[in-house]
N, C-alpha and C positions, 0 to 999 in steps of 0.2 A: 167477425167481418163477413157480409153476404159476400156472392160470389162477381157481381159486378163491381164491388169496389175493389176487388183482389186484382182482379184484370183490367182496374182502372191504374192501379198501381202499378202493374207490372207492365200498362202502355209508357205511364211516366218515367219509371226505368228505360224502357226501351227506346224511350224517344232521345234518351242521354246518353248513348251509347253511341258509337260513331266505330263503325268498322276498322280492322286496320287492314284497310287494301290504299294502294296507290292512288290517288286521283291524276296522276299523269305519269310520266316519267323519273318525275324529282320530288317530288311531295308524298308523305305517307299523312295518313292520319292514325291518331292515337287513340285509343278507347280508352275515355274517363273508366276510374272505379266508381261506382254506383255509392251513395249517397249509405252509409249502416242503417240511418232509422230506419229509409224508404227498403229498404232490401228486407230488415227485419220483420216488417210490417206482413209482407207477402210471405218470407218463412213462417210465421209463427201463425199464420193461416193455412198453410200447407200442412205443418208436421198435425194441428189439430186435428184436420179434416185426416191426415194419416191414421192417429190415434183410434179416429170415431168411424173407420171405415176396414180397420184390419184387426185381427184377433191373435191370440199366442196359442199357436196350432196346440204346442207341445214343450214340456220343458224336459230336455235328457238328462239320463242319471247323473250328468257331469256340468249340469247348469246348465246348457247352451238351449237359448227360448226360438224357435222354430215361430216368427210372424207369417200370416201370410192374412191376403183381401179375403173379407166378408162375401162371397161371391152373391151374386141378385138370391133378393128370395132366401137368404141362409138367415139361420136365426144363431149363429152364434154370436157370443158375449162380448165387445169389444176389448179392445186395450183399457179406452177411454173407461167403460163401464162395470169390467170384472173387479172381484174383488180379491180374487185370490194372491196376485202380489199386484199391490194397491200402489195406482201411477203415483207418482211424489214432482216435487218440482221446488227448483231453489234459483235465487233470482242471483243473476250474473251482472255487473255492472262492468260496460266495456265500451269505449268508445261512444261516449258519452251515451248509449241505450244499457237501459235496466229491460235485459233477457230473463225471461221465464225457461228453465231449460227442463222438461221430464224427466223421468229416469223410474225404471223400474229395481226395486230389490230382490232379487233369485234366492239370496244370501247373504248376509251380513258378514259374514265370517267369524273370528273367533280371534285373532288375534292382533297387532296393531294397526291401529289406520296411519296413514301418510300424511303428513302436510300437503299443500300444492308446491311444495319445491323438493319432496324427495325424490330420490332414484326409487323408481318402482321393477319386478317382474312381474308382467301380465301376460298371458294368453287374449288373443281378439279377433272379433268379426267383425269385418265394414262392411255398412249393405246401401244400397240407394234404397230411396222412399216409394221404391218397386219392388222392392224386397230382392233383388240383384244384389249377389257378392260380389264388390268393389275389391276387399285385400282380409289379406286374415294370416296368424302366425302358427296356422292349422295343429293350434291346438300344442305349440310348442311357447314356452316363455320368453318373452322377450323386455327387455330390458332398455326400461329410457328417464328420462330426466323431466321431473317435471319441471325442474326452475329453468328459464328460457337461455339465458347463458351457460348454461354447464356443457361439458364438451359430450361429445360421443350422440346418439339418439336424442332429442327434443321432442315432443310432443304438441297436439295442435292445443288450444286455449280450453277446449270443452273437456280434455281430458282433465287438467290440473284442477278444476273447478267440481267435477264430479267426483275423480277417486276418492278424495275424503271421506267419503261418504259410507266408503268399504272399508272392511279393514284383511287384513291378510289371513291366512295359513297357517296351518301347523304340521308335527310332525314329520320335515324332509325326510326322504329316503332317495336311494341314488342306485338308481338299475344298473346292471352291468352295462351296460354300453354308455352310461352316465347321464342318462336323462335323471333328470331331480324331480320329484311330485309331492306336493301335498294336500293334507286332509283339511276341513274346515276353512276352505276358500272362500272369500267376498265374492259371488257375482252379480251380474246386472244386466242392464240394457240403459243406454244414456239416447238422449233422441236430441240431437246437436244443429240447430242453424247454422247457415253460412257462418256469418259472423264470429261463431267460436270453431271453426271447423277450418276451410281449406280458402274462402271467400273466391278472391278475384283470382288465385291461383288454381289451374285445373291439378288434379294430384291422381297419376295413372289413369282410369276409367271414369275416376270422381270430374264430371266437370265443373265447370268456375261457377260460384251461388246456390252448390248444391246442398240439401238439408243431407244429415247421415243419421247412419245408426250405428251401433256397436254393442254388440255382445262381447260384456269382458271378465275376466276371473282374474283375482288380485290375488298372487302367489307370496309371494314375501316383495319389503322395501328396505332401501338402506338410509338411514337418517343420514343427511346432508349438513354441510357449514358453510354458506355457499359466501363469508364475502370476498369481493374478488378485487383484482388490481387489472387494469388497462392498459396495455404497454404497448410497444411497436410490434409486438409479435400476437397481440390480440388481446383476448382476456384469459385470464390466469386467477382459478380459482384456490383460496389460501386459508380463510377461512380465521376464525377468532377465538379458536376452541373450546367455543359452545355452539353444541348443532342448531338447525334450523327452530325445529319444533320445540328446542328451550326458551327460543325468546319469543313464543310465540303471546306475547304478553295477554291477551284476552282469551287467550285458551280454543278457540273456533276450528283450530286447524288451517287458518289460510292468513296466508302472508303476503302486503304489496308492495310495492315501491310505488310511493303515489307523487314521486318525481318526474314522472311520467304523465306531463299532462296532454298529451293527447290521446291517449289511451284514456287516463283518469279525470279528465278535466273537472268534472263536479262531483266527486266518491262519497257515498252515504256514508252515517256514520259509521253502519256496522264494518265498514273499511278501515275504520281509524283505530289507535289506540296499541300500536305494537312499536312506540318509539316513545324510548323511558324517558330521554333527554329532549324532546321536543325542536328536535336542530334538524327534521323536516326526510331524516335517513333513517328507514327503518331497521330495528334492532340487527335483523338478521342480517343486514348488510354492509352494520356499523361496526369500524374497528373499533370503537371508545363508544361502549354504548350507552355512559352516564355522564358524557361529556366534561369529563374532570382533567385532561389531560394525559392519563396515564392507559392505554391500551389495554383492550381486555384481556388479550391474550397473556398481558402483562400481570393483572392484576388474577387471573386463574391458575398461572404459576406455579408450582410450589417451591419452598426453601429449597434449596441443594440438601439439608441436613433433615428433609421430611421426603428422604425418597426410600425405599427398603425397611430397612430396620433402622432404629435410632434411640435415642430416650427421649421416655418423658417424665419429668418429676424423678427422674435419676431412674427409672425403670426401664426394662427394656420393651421398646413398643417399634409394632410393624404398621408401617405410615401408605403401604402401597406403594407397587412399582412404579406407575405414570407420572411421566412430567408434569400434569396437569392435574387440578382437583375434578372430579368428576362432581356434577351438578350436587345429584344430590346424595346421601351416603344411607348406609353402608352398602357398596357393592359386593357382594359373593362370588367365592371364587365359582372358577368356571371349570365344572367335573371333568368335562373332553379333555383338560389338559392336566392328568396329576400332575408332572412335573414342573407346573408353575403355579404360585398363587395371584391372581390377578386380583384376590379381593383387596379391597379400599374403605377403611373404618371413616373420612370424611371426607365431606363436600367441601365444596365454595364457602370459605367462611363470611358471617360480617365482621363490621368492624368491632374491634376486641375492645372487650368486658373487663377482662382483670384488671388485677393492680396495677398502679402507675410505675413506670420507670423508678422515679424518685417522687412517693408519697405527699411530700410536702411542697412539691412544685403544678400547678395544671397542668390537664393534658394538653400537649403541644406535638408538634413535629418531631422536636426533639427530646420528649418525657411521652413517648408512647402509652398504653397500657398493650398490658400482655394477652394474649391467646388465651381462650380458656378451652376442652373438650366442647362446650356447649356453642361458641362461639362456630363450631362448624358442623353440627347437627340439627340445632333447633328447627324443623321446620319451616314456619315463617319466617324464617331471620331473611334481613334485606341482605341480599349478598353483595359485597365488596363492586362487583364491578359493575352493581347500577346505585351503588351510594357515592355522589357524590364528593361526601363529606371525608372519605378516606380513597386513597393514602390521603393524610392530613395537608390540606389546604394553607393551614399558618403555620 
């Protein structure tokens, strides 16, 4: 975009704007929000000419990328043009505009990436596109939500959409005064429009349509179950006891609700594809996520007589302590605590393989077939509670 058509756009913003001062005594006027294409139009012209006019002084031992302006006459490397950590960009679809958003990699990190609905710990800098710090958690973790209803900390849209991107940490250690640090952190720089950022809302020093930046390190996250119930007292997260990032059915790391259609009004495809049962509610949000009737939470269950120890085939076998099967099996116990074993020999089963109840009747409702070992390990197996087909139908 030249630079006459940037400030032809940002006249036609401004001419739709209408102050809020008083025209008399009784009358206020309201200031429209601005129009997202016409706004994005002039960001994504902005953060460019940012990109192609400031360079990364310096990157410190502890990831944090030090921008600052090409000053007249300097011949260093741009953002836009270095190659040392090579701009990337992934496309955001939001309000009906398909955002281009950068993002530099410092480090990748070492250990899980997050959905865009986990709880994250990050360290961060907010800067204006003056390279001016806005806010920052100076270098201390702080902890938020990337799915937008969850209680506690929330996060603005450009976060949930970029941390994916990282993945966390390793090796916690815990200082005497209890600060926690780890090794092999994800960090970055995300280069965030209005529009995924703070928009019509001014946020501390950030004012209203401002583009940001953020310098951030992904410490560790905590997987999420995020579906929730609505009630007179708000919303109330409950969950279906499979985290986020299991039903994340296309595997991408990011999950929507595209019941949302002003936000989603026409969602590409790579949006679609994480709602097993096609009844328009995405998995992570669905209590019945194969629309059979019978709740997931229901059908993840275990027997009462598959909890501890128990038999099988007359032998004695340890079935795992949890109420629940975990996805997928075998879990290992966990060393920190000799005095319990939390390992878990299966998952989620499918629907069972063995014998018939009674051999010489079909399977039915009531002439089941039996459970087999296999029947909760097999890797591919369809598990129970996106098969339809079971609990049995007839």
């Amino acid at each position: 975009m030249n630079r006459f058509k940037y400030y032809f756009v940002l006249l036609l913003a401004g001419l739709a704007i209408v102050s809020c001062n008083k025209k008399d005594d009784d009358e206020i006027e309201v200031t429209p929000i601005r129009d997202y294409k016409v706004q994005y139009e002039a960001d994504k012209d902005s953060i460019e000419k940012f990109l192609k006019t400031n360079y990364i002084e310096n990157v410190t031992a502890d990831f944090e990328a030090k921008i600052s302006k090409i000053p007249a006459g300097g011949t260093q490397t741009s953002i836009w043009d270095q190659q040392t950590y090579k701009l990337q960009s992934r496309e955001v679809y939001s309000n009906d505009v398909k955002y281009k958003v950068y993002y530099l990699v410092l480090r990748e990190g070492t250990g899980e990436s997050p959905t865009n609905t986990d709880r994250v710990s990050v360290a961060y800098s907010c800067y204006l596109m003056n390279n001016t710090l806005a806010d920052s958690s100076y270098g201390n973790p702080f902890t938020a939500n990337l799915f937008p209803f969850a209680s506690g900390n929330t996060v603005i849209q450009g976060w949930s959409e970029i941390m994916p991107k990282f993945r966390t940490g390793d090796n916690p250690t815990t200082s005497n005064d209890g600060v926690i640090t780890y090794d092999n952190y994800g960090a970055g720089v995300m280069f965030l429009p209005s529009g995924l950022a703070y928009y019509a809302s001014p946020s501390g020093v950030i004012p209203a349509y401002s583009c940001i930046y953020f310098n951030i390190k992904l410490f560790a996250l905590q997987r999420m179950d995020n579906e929730y119930n609505v009630t007179s007292a708000g919303i109330s997260i409950v969950g279906d006891g499979v985290p986020d990032y299991l039903e994340d059915i296309n595997g991408d790391g990011y999950l929507y609700d595209l019941r949302n259609t002003t936000r989603y009004p026409n969602p590409p495809d790579y949006m679609l594809g994480d709602d097993s049962d096609k009844d328009g509610i995405p998995d992570y949000l669905d209590f019945d996520d194969d629309g059979d009737g019978y709740t997931t939470r229901l059908e993840v269950t275990k027997p009462t007589d598959q909890i501890g120890w128990g038999k099988l085939n007359g032998e004695n076998f340890y079935y795992g302590i949890s109420k629940y099967y975990p996805y997928n099996a075998p879990v290992p116990d966990n060393p920190a605590t000799p005095n319990v074993d939390e390992s878990e020999p299966w998952g989620i089963p499918r629907r069972p393989t063995g014998v018939l109840k009674d051999p010489s009747k079909p399977e039915s409702k009531t002439n089941p077939r039996a459970f087999v070992p296999e029947d909760y390990t097999t890797p591919d197996r369809l598990r129970i509670h996106l098969d339809k087909t079971y609990p049995y139908p007839f």
